[in-house]
C-alpha positions in Angstrom: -37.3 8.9 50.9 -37.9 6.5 47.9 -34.3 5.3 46.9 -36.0 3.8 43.4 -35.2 1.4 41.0 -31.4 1.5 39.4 -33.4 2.4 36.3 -34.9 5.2 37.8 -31.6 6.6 39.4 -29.2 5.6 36.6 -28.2 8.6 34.0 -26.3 8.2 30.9 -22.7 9.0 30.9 -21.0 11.7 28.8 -18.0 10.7 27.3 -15.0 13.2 25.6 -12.2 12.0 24.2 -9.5 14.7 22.7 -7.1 13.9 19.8 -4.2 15.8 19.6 -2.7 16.6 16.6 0.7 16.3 17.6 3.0 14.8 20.7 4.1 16.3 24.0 7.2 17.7 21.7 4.2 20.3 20.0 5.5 18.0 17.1 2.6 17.6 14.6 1.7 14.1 13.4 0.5 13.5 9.6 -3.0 14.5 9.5 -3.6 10.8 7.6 -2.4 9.1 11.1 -4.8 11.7 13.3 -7.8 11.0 10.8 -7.1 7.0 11.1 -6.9 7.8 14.8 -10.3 9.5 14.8 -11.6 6.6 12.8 -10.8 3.8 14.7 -12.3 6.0 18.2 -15.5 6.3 16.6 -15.7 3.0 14.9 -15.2 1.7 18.6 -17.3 4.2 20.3 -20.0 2.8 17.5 -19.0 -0.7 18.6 -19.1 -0.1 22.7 -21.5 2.8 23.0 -24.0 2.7 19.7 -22.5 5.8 18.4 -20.3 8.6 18.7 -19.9 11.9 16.9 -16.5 14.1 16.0 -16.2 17.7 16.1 -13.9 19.3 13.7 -10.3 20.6 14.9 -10.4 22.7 17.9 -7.6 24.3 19.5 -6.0 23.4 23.3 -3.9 24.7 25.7 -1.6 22.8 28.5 1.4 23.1 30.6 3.7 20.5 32.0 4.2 22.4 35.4 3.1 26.0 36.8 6.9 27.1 35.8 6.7 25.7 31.8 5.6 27.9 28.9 1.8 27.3 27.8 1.9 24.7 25.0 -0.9 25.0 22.0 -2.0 21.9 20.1 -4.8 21.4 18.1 -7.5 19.1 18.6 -10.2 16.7 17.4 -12.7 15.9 20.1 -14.9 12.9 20.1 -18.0 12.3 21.8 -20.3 9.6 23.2 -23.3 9.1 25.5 -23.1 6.3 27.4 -26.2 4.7 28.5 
């Protein structure tokens, strides 16, 4: 078998970054501060990666432990390819 060139073998990355609108409190944050969040991610993403694209807010689910209460929080998710 023909291991190849790194080139050949090499496969961009896909990268997802999620944006909560609030803290681990379920407390929401001003949307102003999530939006300056959001902009600074994909200006860097722009910087590191050549681009980046965000998808409006989305809605999550978590829990700190098997025994806690399911915690909602709404999200902005923000995605790259790496290359």
């Amino acid at each position: 078998m023909d291991a190849g060139t790194a080139e050949e073998i090499q496969k961009p990355m896909h990268l997802l970054i999620f944006i909560p609108e609030g803290n681990r409190k379920s407390k929401t944050v001003p949307v102003d501060v999530q939006d300056r969040w959001v902009v600074r991610l994909l200006k860097l993403c722009a910087n590191l990666f050549i681009g980046a694209t965000a998808y409006g807010r989305g809605v999550g689910v978590w829990k700190k432990s098997q025994r806690s209460r399911i915690q909602w929080d709404r999200v902005t998710v923000i995605e790259s390819w790496i290359d």
